[in-house]
C-alpha positions in Angstrom: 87.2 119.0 77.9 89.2 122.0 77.0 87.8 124.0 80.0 90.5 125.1 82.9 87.8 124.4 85.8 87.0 120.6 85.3 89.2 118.1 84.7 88.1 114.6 82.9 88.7 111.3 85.0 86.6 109.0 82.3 85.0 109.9 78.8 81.6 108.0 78.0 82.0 105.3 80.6 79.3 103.3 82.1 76.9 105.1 84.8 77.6 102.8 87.6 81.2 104.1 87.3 80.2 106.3 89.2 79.3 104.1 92.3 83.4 103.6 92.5 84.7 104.5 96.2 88.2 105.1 94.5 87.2 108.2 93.1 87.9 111.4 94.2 85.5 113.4 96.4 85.5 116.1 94.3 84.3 114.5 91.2 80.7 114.2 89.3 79.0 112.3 87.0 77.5 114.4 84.1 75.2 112.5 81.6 74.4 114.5 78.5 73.0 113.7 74.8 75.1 113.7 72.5 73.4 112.9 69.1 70.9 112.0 70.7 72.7 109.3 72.8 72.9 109.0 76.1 76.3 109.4 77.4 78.3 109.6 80.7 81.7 111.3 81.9 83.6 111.5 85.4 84.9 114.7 85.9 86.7 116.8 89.0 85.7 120.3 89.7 85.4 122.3 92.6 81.9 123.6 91.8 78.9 122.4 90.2 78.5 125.1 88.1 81.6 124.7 86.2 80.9 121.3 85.3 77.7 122.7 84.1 78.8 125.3 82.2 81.8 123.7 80.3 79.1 120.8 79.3 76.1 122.9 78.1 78.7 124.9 75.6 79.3 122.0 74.0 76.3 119.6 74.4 73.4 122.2 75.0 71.7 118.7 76.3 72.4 118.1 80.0 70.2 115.6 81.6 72.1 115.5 85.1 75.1 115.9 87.0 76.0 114.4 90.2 78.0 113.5 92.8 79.9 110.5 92.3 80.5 107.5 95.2 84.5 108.8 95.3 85.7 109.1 99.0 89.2 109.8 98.3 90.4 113.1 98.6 91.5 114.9 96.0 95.1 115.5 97.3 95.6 111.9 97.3 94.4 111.0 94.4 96.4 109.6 91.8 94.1 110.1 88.3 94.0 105.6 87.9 91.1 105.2 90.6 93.4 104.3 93.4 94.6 106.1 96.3 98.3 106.7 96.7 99.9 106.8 100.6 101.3 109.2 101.9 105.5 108.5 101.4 106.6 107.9 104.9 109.9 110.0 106.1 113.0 108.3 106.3 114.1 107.5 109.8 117.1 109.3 110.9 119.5 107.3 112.4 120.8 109.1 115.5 124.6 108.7 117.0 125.7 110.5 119.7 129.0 112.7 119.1 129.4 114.2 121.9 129.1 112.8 125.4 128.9 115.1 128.1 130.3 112.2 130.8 131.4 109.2 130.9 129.3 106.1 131.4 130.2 105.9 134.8 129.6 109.2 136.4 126.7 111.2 137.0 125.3 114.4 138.6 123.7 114.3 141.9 122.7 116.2 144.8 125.6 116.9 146.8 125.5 117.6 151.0 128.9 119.7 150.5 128.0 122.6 147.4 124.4 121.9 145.5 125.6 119.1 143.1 128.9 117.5 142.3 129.8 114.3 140.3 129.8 110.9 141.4 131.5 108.0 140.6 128.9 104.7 139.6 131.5 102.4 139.8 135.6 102.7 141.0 137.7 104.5 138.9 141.3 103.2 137.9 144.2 105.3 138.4 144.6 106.3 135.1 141.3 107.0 133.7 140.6 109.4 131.4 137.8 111.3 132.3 137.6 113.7 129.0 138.0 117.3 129.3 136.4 119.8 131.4 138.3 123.0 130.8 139.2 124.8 127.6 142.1 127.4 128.2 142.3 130.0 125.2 144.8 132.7 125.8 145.1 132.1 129.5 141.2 132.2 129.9 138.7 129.2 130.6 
């Protein structure tokens, strides 16, 4: 078919191709004569009348168009009667740069000023606690 509005999934194919759940939900099943045989086609189309139109200009002898059994929708479907998946998103893999504390401290509630820090476990004397303060030109 050389029309813009259908496109053509099979050419003079059997009528119980039609009866295919792999087709797409937007496709019909036009039978026509042509020379006075009777013949069959799978088309897509968003509209019924522009699978009728494109087939009476050329065969002037439509005998029926319908719906086919297709349940796929037309986004997903690949133009071989199958149903492609969705690709699935990569999983990003997540590492933590920055750590706000270390593993053994935490915020709490504290009686003296709101909430202070607290030591999980004891803390050697030499520790390194990572930096709280950032002095640029005198300033924090």
């Amino acid at each position: 078919m050389s029309d813009e509005k259908i496109r053509l999934i099979f050419e003079k194919c059997p009528r119980d191709k039609a009866n295919d759940k792999k087709l797409p939900s937007d496709s019909f099943i036009v039978s026509y004569n042509d020379k006075e045989e009777l013949k069959h086609d799978i088309v897509r189309a968003s509209a019924f009348v522009d699978v009728f139109d494109a087939y009476y200009d050329k065969y002037k002898n439509v005998k029926a168009i319908e719906w086919t059994q297709g349940i796929i929708h037309p986004k997903t479907y690949d133009g071989q009667t199958k149903a492609t998946a969705p690709k699935k998103k990569a999983k990003r893999k997540w590492t933590i740069m920055y750590q706000a504390l270390p593993k053994f401290i935490h915020v709490k509630d504290s009686p003296v000023a709101g909430q202070g820090l607290f030591a999980l476990n004891d803390i050697s004397e030499n520790e390194n606690l990572g930096m709280s303060h950032i002095i640029i030109d005198g300033s924090i």
